[in-house]
MMTF fields as JSON, N, C-alpha, C and O atoms, coordinates in Angstrom:
{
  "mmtfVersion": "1.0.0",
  "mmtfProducer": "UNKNOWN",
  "numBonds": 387,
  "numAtoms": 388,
  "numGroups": 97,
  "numChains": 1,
  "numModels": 1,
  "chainsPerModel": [1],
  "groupsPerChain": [97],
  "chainIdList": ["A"],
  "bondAtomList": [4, 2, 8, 6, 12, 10, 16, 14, 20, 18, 24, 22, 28, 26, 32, 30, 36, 34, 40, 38, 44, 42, 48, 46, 52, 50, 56, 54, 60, 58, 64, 62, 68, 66, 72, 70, 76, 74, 80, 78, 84, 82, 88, 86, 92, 90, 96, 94, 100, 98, 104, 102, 108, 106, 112, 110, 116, 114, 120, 118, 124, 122, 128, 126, 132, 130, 136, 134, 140, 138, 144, 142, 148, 146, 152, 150, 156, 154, 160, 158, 164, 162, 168, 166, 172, 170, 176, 174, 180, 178, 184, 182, 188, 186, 192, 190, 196, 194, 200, 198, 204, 202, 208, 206, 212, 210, 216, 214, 220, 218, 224, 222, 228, 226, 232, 230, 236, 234, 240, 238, 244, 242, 248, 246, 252, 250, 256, 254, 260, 258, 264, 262, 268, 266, 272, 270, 276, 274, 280, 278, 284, 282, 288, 286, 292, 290, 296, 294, 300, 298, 304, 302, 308, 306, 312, 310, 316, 314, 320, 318, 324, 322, 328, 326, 332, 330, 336, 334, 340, 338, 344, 342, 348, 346, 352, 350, 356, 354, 360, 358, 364, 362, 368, 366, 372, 370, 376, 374, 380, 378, 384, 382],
  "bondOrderList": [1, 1, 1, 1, 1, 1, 1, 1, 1, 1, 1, 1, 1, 1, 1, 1, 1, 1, 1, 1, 1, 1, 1, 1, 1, 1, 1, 1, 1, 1, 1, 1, 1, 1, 1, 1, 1, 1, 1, 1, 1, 1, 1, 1, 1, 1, 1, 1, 1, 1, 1, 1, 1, 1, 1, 1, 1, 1, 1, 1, 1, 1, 1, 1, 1, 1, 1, 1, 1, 1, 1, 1, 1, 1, 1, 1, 1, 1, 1, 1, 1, 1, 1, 1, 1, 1, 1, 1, 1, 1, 1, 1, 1, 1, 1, 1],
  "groupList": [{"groupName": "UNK", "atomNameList": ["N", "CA", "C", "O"], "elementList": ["N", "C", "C", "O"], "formalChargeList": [0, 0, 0, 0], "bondAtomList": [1, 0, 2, 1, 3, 2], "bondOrderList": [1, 1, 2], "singleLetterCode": "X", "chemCompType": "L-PEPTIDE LINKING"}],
  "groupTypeList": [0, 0, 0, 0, 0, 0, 0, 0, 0, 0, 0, 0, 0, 0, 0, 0, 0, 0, 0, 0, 0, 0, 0, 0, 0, 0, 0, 0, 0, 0, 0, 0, 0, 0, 0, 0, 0, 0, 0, 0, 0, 0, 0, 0, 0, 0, 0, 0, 0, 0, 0, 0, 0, 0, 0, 0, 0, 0, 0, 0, 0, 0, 0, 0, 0, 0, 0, 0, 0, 0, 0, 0, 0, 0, 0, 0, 0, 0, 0, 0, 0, 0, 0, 0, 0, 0, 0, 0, 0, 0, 0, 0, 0, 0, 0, 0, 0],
  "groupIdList": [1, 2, 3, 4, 5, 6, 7, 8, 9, 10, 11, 12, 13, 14, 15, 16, 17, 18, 19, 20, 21, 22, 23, 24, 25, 26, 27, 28, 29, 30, 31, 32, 33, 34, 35, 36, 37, 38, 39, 40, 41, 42, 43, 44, 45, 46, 47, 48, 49, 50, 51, 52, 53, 54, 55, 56, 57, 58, 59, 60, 61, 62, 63, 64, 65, 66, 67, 68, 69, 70, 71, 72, 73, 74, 75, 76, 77, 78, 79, 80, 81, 82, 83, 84, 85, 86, 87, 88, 89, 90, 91, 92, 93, 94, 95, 96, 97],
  "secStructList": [7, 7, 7, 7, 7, 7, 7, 7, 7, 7, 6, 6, 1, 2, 2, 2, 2, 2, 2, 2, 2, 2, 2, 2, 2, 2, 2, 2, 2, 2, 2, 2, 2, 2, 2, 2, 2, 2, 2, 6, 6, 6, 6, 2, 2, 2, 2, 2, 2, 2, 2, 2, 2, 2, 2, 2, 2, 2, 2, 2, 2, 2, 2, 6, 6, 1, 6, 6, 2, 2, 2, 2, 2, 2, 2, 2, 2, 2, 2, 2, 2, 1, 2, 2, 2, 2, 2, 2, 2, 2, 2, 2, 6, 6, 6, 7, 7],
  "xCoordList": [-13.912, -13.011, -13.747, -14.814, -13.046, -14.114, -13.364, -12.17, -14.026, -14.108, -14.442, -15.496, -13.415, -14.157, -14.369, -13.651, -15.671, -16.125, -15.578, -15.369, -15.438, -14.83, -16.162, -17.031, -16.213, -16.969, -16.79, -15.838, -18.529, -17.914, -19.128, -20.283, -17.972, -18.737, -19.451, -19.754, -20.075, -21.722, -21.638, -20.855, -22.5, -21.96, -22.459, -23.553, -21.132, -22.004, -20.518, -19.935, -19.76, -18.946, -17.736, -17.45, -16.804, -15.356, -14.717, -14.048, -15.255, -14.679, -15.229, -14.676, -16.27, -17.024, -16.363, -15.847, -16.241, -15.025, -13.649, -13.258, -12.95, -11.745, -11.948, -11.544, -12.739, -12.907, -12.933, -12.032, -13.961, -14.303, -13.186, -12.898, -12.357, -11.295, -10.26, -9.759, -10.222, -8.907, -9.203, -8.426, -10.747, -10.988, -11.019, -10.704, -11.52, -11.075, -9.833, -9.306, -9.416, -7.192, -7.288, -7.259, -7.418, -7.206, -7.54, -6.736, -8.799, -9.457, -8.696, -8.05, -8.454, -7.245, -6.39, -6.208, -5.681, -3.908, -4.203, -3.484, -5.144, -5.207, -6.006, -5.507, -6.859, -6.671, -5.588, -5.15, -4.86, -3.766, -2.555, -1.652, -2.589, -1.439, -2.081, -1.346, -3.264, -4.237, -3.422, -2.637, -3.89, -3.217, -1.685, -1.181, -1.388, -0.059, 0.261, 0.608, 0.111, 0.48, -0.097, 0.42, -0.993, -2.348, -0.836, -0.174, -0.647, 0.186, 1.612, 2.257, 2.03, 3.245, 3.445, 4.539, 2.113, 1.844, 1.907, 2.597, 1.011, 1.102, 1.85, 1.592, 2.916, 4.411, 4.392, 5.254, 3.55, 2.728, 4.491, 5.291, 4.493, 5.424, 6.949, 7.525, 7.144, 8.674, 8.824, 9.785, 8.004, 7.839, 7.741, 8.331, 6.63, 6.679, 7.816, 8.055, 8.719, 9.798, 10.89, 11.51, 11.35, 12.194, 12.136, 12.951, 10.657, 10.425, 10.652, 11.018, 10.207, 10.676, 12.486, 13.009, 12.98, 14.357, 14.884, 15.913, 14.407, 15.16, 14.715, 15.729, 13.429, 13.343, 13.503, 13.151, 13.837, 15.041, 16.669, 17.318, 17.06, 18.113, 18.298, 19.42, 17.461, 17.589, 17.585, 18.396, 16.715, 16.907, 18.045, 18.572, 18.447, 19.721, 20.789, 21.327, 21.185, 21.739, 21.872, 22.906, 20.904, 20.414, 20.708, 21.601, 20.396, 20.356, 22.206, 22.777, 23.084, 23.938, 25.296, 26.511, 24.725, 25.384, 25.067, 25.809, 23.501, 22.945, 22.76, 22.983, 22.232, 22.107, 20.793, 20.519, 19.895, 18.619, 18.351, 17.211, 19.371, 19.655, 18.475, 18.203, 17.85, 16.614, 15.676, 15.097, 15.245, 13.948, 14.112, 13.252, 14.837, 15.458, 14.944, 14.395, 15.376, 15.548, 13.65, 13.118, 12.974, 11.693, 11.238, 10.167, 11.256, 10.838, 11.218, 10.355, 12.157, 12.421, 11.373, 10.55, 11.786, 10.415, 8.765, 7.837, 8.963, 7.396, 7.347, 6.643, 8.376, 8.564, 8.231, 7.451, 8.874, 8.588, 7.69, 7.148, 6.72, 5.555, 4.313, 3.177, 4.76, 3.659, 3.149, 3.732, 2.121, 1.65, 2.649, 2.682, 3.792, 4.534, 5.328, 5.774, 5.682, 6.728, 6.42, 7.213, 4.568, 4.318, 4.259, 4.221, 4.226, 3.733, 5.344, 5.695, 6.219, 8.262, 8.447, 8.991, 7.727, 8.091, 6.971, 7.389, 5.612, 4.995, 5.666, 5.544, 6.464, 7.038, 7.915, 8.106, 8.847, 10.013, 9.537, 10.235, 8.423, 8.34, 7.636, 7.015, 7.26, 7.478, 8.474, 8.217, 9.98, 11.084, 11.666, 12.366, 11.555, 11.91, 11.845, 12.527, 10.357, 9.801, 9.981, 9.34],
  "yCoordList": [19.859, 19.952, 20.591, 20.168, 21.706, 22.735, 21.927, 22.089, 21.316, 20.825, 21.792, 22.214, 21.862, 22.428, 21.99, 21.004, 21.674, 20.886, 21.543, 22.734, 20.677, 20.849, 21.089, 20.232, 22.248, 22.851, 21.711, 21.675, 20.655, 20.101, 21.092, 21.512, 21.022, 21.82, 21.306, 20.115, 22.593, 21.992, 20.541, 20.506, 19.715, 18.228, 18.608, 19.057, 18.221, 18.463, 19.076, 18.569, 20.171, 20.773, 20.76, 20.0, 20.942, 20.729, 20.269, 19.28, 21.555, 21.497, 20.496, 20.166, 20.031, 18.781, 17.75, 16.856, 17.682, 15.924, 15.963, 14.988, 17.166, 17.23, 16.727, 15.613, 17.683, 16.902, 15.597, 14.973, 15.011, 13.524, 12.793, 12.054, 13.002, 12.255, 12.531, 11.683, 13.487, 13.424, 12.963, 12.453, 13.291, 12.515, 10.838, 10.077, 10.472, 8.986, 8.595, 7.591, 9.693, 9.252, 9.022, 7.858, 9.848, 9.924, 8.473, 7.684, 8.322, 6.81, 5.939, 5.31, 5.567, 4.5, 4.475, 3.618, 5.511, 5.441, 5.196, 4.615, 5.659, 5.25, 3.99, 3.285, 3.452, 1.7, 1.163, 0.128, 1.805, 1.14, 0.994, 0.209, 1.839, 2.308, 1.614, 1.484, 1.036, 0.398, -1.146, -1.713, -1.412, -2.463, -3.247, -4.362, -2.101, -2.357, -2.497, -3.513, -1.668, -1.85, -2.991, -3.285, -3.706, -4.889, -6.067, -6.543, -6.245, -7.178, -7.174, -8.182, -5.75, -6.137, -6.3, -6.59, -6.096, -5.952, -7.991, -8.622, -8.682, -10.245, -10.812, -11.827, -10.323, -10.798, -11.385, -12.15, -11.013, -11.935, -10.942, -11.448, -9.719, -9.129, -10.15, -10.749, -10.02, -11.578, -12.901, -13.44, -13.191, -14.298, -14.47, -15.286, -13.206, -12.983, -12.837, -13.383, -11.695, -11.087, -12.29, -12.477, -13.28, -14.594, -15.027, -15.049, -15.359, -16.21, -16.309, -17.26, -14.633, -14.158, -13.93, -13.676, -14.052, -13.463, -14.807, -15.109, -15.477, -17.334, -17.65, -17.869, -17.785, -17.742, -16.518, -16.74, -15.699, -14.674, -15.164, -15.112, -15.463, -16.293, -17.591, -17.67, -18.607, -19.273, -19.141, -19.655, -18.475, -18.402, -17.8, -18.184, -16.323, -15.727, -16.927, -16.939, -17.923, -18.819, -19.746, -20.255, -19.9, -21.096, -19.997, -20.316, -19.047, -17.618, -17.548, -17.28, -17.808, -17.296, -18.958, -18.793, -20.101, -21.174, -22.168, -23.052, -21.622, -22.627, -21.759, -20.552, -22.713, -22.254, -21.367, -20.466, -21.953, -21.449, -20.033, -19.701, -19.277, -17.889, -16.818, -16.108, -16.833, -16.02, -16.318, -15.38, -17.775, -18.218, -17.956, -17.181, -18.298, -17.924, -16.203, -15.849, -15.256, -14.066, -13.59, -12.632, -14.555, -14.273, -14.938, -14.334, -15.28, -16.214, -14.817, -14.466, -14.415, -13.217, -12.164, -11.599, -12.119, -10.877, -10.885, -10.078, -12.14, -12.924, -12.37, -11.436, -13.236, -12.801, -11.552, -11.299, -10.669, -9.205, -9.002, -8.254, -9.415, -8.631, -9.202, -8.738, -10.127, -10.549, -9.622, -8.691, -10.128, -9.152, -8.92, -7.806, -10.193, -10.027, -9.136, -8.286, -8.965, -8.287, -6.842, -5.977, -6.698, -5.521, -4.834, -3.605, -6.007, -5.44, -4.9, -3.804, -6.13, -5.285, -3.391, -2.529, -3.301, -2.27, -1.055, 0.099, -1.407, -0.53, -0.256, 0.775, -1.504, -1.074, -0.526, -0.063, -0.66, -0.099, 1.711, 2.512, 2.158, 3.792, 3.972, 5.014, 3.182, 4.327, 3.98, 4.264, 3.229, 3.205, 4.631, 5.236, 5.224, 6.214, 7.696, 8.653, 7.362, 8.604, 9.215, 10.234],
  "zCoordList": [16.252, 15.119, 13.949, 13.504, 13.465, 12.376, 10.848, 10.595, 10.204, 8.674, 7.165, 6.69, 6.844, 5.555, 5.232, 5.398, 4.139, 3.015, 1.706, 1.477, 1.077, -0.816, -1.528, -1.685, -1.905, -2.902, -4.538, -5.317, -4.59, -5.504, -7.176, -7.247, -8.123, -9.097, -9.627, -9.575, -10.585, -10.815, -12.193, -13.142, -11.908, -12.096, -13.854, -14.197, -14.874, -16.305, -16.561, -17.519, -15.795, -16.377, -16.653, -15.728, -17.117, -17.416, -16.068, -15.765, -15.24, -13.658, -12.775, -11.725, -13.176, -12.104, -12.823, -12.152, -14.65, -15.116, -14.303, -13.661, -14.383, -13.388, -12.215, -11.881, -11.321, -9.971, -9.917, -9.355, -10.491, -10.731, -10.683, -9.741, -11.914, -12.128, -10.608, -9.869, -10.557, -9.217, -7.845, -7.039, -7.687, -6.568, -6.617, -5.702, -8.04, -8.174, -7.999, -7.521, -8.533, -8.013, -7.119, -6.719, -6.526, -4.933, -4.345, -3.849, -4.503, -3.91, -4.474, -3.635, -5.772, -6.332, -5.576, -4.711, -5.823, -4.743, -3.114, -2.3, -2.968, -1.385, -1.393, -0.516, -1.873, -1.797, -2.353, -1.851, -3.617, -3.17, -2.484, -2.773, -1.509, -0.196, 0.74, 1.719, 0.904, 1.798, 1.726, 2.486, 0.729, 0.262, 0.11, 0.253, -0.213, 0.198, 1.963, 2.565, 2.3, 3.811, 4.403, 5.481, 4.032, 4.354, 3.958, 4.88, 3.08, 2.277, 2.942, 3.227, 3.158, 4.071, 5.154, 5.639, 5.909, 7.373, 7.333, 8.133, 6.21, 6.267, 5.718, 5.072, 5.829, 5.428, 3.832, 3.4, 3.254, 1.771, 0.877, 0.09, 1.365, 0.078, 0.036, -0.872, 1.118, 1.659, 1.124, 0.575, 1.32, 0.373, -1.534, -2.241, -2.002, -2.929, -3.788, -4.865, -2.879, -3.59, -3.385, -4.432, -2.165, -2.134, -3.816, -4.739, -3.639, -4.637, -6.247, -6.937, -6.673, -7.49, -7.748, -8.833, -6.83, -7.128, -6.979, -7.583, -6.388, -6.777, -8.196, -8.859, -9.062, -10.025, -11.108, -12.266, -10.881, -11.792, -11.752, -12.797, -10.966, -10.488, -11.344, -11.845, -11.618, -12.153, -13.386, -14.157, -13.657, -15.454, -16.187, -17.232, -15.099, -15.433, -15.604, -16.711, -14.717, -14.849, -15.828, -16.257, -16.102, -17.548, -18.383, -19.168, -18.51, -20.229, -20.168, -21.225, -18.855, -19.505, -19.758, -19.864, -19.785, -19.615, -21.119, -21.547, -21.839, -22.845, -23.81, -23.907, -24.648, -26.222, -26.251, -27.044, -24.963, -25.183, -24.518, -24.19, -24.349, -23.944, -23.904, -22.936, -25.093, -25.694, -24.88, -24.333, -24.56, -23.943, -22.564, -22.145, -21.81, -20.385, -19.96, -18.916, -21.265, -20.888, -21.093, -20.531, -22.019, -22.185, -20.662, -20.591, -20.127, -19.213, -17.879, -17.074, -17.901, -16.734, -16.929, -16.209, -18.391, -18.373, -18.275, -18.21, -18.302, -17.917, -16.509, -16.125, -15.653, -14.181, -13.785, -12.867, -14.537, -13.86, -14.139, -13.326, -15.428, -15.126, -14.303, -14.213, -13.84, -13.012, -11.611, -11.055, -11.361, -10.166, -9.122, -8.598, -8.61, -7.4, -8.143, -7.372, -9.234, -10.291, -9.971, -9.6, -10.275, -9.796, -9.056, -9.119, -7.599, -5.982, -5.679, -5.242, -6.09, -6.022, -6.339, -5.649, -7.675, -8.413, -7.457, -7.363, -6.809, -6.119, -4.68, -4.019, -4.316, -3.229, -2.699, -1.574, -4.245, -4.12, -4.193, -3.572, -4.927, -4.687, -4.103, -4.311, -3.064, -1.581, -0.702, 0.468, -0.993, -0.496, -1.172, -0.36, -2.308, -2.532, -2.553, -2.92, -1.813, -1.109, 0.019, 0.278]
}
């Protein structure tokens, strides 16, 4: 199997900070596509996302029945941003890819 190698530039220059940076992309997004697939392969995302959407569920419920409406809706947005909040929102784009 014949390989090209990537010409990397000379280290110091505009063109070697570019490289740098994109090949670090690169490694980011692919541990985290690693990862992801690791997580759904152990059923960990199923559970996560149950869990989250029973407690989004509930609060929607309480925000739209009580006085305490405001706190309910702070409490969702807590939810989403949590990591399972995050692993939902990473998984959903590569459902859209």
């Amino acid at each position: 199997m014949h390989r090209n190698t990537i010409q990397v530039p000379e280290k110091g220059t505009y063109k070697w900070q570019l490289f740098n940076y994109w090949s670090d992309e690169f490694r980011q997004t692919h541990n985290d596509h690693s990862a992801y697939i690791a997580l759904n392969f152990a059923g960990a995302l199923d559970v996560c996302r149950n869990k989250l959407q029973t407690l989004i569920q509930h609060h929607r419920q309480q925000a739209s029945k009580t006085a305490a409406c405001e706190r309910h809706n702070r409490a969702i947005a807590r939810l989403q941003a949590t990591m399972t909040g995050a692993a939902m929102a990473f998984e959903s784009g590569f459902h859209q890819h």
